[in-house]
C-alpha positions in Angstrom: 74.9 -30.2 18.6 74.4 -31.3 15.0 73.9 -34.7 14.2 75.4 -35.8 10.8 72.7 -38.5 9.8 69.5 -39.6 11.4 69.0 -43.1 12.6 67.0 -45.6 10.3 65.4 -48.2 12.6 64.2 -50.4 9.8 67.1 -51.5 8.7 68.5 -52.8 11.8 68.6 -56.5 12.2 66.2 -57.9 15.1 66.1 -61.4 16.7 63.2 -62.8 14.7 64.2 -63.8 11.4 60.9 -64.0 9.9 60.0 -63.2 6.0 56.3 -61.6 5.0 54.1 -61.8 2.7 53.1 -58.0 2.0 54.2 -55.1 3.8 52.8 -51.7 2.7 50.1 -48.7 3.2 46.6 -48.6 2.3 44.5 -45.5 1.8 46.8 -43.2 0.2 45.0 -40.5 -1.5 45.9 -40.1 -5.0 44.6 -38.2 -8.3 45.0 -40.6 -11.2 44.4 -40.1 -15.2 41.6 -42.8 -16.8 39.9 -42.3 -19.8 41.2 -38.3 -20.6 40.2 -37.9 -16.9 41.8 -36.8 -13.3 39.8 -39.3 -11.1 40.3 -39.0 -6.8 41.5 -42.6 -6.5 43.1 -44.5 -3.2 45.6 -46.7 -3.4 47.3 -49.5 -1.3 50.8 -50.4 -2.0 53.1 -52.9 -0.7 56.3 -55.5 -1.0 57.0 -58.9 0.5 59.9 -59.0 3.0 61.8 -62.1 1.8 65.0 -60.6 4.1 63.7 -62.2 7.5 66.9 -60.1 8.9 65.7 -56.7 8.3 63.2 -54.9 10.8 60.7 -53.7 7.8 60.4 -51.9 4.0 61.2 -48.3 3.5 57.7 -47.2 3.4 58.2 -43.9 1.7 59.8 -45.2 -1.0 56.6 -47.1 -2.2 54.8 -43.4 -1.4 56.8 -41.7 -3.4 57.1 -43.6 -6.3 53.0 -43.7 -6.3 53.5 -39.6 -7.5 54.3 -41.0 -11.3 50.5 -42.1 -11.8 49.4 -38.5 -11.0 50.8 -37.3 -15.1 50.7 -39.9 -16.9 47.6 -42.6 -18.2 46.6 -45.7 -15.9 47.4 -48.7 -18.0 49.1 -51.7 -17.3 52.8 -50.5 -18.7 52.7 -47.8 -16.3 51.6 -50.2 -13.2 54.3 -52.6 -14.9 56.6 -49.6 -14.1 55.7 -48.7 -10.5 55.7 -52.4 -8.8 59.6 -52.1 -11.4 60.1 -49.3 -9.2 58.8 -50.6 -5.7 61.4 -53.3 -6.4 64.5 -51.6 -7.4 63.8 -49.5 -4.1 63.8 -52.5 -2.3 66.7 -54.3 -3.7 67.5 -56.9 -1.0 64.5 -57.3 0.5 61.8 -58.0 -1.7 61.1 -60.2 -4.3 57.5 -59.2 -5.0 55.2 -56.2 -5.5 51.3 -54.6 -5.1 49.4 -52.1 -6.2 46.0 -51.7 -6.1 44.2 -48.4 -6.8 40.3 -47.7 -6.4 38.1 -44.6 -7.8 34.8 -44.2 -9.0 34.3 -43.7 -12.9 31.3 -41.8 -14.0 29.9 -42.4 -17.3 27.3 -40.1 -18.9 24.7 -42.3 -20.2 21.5 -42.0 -22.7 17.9 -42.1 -21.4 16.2 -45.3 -24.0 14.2 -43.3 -25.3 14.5 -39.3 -24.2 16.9 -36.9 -25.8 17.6 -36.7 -22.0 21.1 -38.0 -20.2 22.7 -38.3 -16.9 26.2 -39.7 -14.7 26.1 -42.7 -13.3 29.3 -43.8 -10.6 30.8 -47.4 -11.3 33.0 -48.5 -8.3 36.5 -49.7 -10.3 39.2 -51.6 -8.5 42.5 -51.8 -10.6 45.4 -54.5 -8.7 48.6 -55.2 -10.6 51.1 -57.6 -9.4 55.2 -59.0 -10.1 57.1 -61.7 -8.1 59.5 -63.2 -10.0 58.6 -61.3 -12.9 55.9 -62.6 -13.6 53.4 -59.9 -13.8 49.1 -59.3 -14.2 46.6 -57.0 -13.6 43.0 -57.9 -12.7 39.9 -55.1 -12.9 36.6 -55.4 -10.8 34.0 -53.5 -11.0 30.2 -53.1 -9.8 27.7 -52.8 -12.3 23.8 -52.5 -11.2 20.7 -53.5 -13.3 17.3 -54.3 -12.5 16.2 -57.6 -12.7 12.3 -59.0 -13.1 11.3 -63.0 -11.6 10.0 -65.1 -14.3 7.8 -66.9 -11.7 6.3 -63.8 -10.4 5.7 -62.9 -14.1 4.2 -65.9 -14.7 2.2 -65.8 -11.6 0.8 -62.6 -12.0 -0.5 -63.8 -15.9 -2.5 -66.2 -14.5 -4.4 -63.9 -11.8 -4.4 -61.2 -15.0 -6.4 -64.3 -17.0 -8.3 -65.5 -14.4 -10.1 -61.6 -13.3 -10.5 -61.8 -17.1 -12.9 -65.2 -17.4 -14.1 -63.3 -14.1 -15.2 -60.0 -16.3 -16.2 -61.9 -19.8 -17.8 -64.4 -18.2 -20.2 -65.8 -21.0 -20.2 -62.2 -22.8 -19.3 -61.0 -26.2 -16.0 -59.5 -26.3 -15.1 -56.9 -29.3 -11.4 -55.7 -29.3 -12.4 -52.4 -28.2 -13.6 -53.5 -24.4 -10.7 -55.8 -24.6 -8.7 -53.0 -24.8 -10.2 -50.9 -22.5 -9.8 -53.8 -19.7 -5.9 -54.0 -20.5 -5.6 -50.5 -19.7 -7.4 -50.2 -16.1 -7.0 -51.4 -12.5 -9.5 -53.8 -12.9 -8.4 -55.5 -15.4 -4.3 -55.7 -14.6 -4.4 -56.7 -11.1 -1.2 -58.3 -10.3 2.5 -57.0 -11.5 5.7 -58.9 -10.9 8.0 -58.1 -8.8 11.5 -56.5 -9.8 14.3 -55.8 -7.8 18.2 -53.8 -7.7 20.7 -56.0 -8.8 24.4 -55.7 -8.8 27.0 -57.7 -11.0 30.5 -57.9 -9.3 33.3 -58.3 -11.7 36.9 -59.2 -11.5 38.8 -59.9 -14.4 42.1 -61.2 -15.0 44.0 -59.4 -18.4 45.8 -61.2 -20.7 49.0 -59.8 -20.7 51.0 -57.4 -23.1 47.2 -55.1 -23.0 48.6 -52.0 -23.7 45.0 -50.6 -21.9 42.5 -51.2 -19.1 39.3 -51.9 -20.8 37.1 -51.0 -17.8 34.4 -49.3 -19.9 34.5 -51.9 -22.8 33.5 -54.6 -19.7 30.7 -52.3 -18.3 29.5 -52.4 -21.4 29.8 -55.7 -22.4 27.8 -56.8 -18.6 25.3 -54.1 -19.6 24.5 -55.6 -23.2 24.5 -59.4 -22.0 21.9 -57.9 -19.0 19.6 -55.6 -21.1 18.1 -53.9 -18.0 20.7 -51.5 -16.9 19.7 -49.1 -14.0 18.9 -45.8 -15.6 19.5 -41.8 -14.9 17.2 -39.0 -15.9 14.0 -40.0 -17.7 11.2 -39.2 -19.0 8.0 -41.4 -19.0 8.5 -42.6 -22.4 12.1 -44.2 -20.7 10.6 -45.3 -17.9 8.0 -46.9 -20.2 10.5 -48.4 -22.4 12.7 -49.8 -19.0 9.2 -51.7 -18.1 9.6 -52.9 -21.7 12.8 -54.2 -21.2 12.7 -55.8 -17.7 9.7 -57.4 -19.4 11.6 -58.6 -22.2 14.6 -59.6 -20.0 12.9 -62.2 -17.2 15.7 -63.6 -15.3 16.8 -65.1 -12.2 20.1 -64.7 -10.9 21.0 -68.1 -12.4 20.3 -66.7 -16.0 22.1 -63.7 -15.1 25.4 -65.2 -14.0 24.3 -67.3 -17.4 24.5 -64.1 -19.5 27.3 -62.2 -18.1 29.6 -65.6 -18.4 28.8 -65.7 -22.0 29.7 -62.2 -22.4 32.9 -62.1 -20.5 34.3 -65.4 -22.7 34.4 -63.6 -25.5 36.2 -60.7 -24.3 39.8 -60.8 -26.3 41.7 -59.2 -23.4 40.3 -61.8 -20.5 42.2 -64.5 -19.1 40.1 -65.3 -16.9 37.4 -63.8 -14.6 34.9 -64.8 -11.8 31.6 -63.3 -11.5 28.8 -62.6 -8.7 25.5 -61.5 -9.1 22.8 -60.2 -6.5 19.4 -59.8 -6.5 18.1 -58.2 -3.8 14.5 -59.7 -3.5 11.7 -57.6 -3.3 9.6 -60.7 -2.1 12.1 -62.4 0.5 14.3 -60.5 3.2 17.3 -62.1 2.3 19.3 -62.0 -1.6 19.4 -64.5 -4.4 23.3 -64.8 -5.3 24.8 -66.9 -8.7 28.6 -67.2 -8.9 30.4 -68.4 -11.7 34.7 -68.6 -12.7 36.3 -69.3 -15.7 40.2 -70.1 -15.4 40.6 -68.7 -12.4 
């Protein structure tokens, strides 16, 4: 016996007329092109279901049309495309469209001081948008730095002074002893404390970008934050890191401070919101600073 067509179940009507908000897959394996490069991405991708009559979305459709991001550049025309294409499959039905896609982007970056270099992985979240045409594109991404406590600096200069009047104690100090006590145990007995930090991004692009300017914000965070986590070194970087977390005291209020300064004068940002994390190497639990701007 042949059978002439196959029965499609989701378009049958059903007795609760109901309308969704989003309707679609997550985890879809994908290869995608950033930056001159084939990244492994994953992607979620998904329609509303304004028809409250039909059963579901054709599901495949939204699969299939995902294949166009494997050739061609992610940017926001060709998002503005797909979620173009998730509709016109879904004439009917849905009104609005999703697509978010997430991969890791590694960056080769310069030891500070070393002719030395090394990857480091940024995790990169791209989600595009479009009901009622109206359409946007918001990036996040995870950047980590390190980030020294001004009041553990500060606390630890005042033991370092004190085990000093300790030493000199009604001598006569020449520079040479002086120096000779700055550079042993004895003299530098407390250090602050530092700790990881992350930065969590999401911005919102201004539209008619014709790019996704994920590395311009990394950059940008990394620049306002001055202590950016580092690769391979040699003592001479990991000298001139000390350096800079000592030049760059901050709490995770002047962090969130920095980065917000940094991200308003980004041309292609409509708005963002921002998280920093400092994972305390004093306390068991995190010091967290969260600012928005038009959001």
């Amino acid at each position: 016996m042949t059978l002439a067509t196959l029965p499609d179940i989701a378009t049958q009507t059903h007795q609760r007329n109901q309308p969704l908000d989003w309707v679609g897959m997550q985890g879809i394996a994908l290869p995608v092109r950033f930056a001159d490069t084939r990244l492994s991405a994953s992607a979620s991708a998904g329609v509303n279901l304004d028809d409250g009559q039909s059963r579901g979305i054709h599901m495949s459709r939204l699969y299939l049309a995902l294949a166009c991001l494997e050739q061609q550049e992610l940017n926001p025309q060709a998002l503005r495309r797909l979620l173009a294409q998730f509709l016109d499959s879904h004439e009917g039905l849905s009104s609005a469209a999703s697509v978010r896609i997430d991969f890791e982007l590694l960056l080769k970056r310069p030891a500070l001081v070393s002719p030395l270099s090394g990857w480091k992985s940024y995790p990169v979240t791209v989600e595009a948008r479009i009901k009622n045409e109206m359409f946007h594109v918001e990036l996040f991404v995870r950047i980590p730095y390190s980030s020294t406590c001004p009041c553990s600096a500060a606390l630890a200069r005042q033991l370092i002074q004190a085990q000093f009047q300790a030493d000199f104690e009604g001598a006569d100090v020449d520079r040479d002893s002086v120096l000779a006590w700055l550079g042993s145990s004895q003299g530098i007995v407390a250090t602050p404390h530092s700790q990881r930090s992350e930065a969590q991004i999401k911005v919102r692009l201004l539209d008619g970008g014709s790019e996704l300017p994920v590395i311009d914000l990394i950059e940008r965070v990394e620049a306002a934050l001055g202590t950016a986590v580092q690769t391979a070194v040699k003592r001479a970087d990991e000298q001139a890191f000390a350096l800079a977390n000592g030049q760059n005291l901050m709490f995770c209020e002047d962090a969130a401070r920095r980065v917000d300064e940094a991200l308003r004068k980004a041309a292609w940002a409509s708005g963002f919101t921002l998280r920093v994390e400092h994972a305390e190497s004093l306390h068991a639990h995190d010091a967290v600073a969260v600012s928005q701007w038009r959001w």
